[in-house]
Backbone as a printed PyTorch tensor [residue, N CA C, xyz], in Angstrom:
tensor([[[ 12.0350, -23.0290,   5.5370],
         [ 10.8210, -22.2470,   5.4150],
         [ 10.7700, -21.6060,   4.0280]],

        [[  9.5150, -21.7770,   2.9670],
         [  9.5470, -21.1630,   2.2070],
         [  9.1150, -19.2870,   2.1670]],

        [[  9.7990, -18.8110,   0.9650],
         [  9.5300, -17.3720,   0.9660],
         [  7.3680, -17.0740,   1.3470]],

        [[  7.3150, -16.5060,   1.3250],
         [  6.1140, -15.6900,   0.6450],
         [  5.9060, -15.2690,  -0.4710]],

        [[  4.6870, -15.8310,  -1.0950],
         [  4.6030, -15.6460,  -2.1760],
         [  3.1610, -14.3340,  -2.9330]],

        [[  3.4460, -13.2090,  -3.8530],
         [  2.5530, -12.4360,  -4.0230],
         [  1.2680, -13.5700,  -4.6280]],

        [[ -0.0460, -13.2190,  -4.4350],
         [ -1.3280, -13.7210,  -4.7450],
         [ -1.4710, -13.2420,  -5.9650]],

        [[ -2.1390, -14.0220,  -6.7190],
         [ -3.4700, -13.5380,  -7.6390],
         [ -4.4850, -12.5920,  -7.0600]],

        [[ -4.6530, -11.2180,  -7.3690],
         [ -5.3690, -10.6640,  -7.1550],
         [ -5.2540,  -9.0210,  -5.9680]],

        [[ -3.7930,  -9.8140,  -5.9540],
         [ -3.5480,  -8.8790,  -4.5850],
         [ -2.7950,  -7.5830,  -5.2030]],

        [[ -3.0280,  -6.7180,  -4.3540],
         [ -3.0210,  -5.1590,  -4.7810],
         [ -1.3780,  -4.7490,  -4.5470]],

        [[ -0.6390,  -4.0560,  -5.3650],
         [  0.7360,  -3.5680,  -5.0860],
         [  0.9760,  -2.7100,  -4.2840]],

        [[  1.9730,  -2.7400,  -3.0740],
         [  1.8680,  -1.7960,  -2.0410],
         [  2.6690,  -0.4940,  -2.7890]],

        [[  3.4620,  -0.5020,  -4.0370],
         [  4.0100,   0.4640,  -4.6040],
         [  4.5810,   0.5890,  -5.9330]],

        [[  4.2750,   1.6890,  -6.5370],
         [  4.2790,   1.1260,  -8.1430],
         [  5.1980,   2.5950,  -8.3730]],

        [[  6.0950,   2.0670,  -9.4730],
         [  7.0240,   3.2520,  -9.8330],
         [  7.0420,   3.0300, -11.3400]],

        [[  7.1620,   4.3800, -12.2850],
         [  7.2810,   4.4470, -13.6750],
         [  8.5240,   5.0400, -14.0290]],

        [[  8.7400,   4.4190, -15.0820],
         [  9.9690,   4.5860, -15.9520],
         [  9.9450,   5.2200, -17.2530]],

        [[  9.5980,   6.3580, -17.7260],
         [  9.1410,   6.2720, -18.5760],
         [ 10.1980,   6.5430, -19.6880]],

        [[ 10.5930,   6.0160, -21.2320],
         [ 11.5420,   6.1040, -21.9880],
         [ 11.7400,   6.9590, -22.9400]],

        [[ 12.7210,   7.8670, -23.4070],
         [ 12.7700,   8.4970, -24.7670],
         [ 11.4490,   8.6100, -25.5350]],

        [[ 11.1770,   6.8140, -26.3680],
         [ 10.6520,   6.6270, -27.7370],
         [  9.0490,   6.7720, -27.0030]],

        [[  8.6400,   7.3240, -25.7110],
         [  7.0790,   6.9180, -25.4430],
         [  6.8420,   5.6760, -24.7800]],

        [[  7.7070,   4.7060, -24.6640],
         [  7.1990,   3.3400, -23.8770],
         [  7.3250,   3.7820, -22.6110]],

        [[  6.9810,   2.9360, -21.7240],
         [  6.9820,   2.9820, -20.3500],
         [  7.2280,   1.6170, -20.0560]],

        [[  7.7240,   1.4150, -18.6780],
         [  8.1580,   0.3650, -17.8390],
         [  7.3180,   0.5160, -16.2580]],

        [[  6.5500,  -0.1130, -15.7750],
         [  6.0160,  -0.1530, -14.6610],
         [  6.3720,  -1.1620, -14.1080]],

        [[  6.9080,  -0.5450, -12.6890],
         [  7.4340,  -1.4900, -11.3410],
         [  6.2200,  -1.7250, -10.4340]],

        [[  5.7400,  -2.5970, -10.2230],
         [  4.6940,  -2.8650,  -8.7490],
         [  5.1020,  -3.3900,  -7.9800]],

        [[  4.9420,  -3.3010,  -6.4890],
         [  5.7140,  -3.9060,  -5.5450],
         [  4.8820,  -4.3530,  -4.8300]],

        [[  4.8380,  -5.6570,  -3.7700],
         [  4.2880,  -6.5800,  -3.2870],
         [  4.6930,  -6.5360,  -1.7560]],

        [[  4.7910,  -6.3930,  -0.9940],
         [  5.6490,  -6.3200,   0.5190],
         [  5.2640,  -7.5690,   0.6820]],

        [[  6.0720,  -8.3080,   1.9330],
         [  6.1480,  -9.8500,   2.6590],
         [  5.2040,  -8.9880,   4.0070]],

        [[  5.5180,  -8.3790,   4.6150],
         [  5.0890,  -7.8750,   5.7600],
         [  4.0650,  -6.3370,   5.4960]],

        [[  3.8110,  -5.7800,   6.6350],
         [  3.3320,  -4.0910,   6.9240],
         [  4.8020,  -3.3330,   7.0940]],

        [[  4.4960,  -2.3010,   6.1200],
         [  5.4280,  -1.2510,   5.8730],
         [  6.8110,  -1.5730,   5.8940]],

        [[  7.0930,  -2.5070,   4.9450],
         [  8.7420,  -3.2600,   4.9370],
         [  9.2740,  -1.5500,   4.2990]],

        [[ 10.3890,  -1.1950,   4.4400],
         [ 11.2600,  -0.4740,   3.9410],
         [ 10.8210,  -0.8410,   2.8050]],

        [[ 11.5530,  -0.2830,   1.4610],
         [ 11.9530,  -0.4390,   0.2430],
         [ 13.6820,  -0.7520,  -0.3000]],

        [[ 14.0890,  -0.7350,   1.0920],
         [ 15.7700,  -1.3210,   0.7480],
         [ 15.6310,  -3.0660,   1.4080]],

        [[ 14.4550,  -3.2560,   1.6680],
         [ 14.6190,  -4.6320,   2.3790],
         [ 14.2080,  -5.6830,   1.6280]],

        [[ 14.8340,  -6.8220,   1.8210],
         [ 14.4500,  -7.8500,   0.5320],
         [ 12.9920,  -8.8510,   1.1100]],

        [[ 12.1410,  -7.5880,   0.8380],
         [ 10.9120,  -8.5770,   1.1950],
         [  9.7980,  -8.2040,   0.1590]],

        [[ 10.1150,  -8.3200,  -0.8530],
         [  9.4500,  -7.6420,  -2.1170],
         [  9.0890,  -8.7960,  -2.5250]],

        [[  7.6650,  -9.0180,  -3.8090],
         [  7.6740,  -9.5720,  -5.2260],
         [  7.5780,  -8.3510,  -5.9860]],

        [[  8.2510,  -8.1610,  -7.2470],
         [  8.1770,  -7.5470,  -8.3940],
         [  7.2250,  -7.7940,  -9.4930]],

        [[  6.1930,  -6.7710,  -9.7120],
         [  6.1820,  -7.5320, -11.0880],
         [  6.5080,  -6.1460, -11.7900]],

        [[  6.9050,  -6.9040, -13.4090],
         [  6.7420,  -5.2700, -14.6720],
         [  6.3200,  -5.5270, -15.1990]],

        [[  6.0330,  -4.2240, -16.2940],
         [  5.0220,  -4.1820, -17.2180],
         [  5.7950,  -3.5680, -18.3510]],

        [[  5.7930,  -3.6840, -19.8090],
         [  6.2310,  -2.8090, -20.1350],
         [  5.1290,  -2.7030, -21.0690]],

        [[  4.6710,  -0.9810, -21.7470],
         [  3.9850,  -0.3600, -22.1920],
         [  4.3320,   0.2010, -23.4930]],

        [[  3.5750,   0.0930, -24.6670],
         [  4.3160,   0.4420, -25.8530],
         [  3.8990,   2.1380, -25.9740]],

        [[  4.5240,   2.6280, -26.8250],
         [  4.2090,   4.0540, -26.5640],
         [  2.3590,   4.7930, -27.2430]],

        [[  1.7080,   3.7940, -27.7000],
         [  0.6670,   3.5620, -28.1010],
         [ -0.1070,   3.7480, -26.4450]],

        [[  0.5840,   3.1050, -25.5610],
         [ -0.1690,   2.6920, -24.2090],
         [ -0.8140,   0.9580, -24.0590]],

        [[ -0.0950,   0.3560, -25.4890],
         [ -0.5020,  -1.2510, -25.2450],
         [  0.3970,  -1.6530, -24.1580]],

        [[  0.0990,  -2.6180, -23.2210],
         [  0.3390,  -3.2100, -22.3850],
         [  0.8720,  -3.8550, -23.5480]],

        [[  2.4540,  -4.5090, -23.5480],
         [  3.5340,  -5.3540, -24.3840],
         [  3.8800,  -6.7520, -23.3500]],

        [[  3.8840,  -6.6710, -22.2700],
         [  4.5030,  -7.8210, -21.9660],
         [  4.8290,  -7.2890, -20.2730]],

        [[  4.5780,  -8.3000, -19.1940],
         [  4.3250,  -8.5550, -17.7600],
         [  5.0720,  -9.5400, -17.0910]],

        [[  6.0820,  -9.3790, -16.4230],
         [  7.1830, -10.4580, -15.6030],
         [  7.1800, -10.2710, -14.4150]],

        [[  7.8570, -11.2940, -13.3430],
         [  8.1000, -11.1600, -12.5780],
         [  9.8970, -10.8950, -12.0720]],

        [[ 10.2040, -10.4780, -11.6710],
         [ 11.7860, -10.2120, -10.4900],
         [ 11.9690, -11.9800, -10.6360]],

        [[ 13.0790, -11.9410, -10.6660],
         [ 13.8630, -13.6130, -10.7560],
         [ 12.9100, -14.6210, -11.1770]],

        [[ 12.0060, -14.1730, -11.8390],
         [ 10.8830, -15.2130, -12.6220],
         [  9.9500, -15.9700, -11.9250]],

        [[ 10.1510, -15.3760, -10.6560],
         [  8.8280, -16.0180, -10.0270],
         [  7.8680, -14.7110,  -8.7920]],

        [[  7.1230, -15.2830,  -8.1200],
         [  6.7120, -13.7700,  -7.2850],
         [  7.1310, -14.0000,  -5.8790]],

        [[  7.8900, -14.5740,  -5.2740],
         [  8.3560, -15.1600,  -3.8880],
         [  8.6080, -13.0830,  -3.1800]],

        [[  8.7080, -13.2680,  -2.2600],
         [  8.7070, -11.9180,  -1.6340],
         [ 10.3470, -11.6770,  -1.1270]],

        [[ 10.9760, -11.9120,  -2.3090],
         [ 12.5330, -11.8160,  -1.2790],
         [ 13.5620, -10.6670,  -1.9920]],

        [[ 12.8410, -10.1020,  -2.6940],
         [ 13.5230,  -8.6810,  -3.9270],
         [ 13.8550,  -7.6010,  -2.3110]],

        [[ 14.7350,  -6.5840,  -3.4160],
         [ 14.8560,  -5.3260,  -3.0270],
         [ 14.1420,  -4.5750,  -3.6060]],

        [[ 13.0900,  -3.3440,  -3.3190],
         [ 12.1860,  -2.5270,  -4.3700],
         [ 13.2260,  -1.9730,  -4.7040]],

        [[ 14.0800,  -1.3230,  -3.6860],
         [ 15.0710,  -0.5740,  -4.5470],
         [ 16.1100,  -0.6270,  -5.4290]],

        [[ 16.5020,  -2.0020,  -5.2650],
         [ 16.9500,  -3.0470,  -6.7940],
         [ 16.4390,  -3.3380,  -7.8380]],

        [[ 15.0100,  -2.5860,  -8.2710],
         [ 14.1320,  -3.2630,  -9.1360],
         [ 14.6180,  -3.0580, -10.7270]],

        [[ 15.6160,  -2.6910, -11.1010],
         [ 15.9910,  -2.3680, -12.5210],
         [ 17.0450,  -3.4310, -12.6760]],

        [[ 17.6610,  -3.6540, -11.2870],
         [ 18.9530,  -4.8160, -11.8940],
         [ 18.2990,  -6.0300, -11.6580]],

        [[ 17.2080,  -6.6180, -11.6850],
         [ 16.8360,  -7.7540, -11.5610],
         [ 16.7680,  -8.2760, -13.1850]],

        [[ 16.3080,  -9.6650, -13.2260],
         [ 16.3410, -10.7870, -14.3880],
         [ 14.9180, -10.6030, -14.2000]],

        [[ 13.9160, -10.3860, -15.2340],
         [ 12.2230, -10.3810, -15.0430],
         [ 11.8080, -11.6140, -16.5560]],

        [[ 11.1640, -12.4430, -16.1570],
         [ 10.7640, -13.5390, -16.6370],
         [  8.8490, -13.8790, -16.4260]],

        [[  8.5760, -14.2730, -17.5480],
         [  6.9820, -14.3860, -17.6780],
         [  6.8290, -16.1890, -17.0170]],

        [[  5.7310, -15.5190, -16.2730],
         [  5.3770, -17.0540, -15.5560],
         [  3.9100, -17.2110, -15.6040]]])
């Protein structure tokens, strides 16, 4: 059976900021597989964002380089994020 995969278009069930020293920012959005998955459960897609301290949008990835729903939200910093 394949994962679940986040849509085009579809809305993040939870978004967390990072914000750095120099003014950039890092934005986490989260995707759930199901209704009201935990955030320790691996039924996530990830995507990030990172933000220059200007507020340009710099560059947008996904968690293990693709959007399949099988992350931890609460793992979202030790993941590999790759543009697809």
């Amino acid at each position: 059976m394949f994962p679940q995969s986040a849509t085009p278009g579809e809305e993040p069930a939870k978004t967390r900021i990072k914000n750095n020293p120099d003014g950039s920012a890092v934005i986490y959005h989260g995707f759930p597989a199901m209704n009201n998955p935990t955030t320790s459960e691996p039924a996530w897609a990830i995507r990030q964002t990172k933000v220059s301290p200007d507020g340009t949008e710099i560059d947008q990835a996904w968690a293990n380089g693709n959007r399949d729903k099988t992350c931890v939200f609460d793992q979202r910093e030790s993941y590999k994020y790759k543009t697809i």
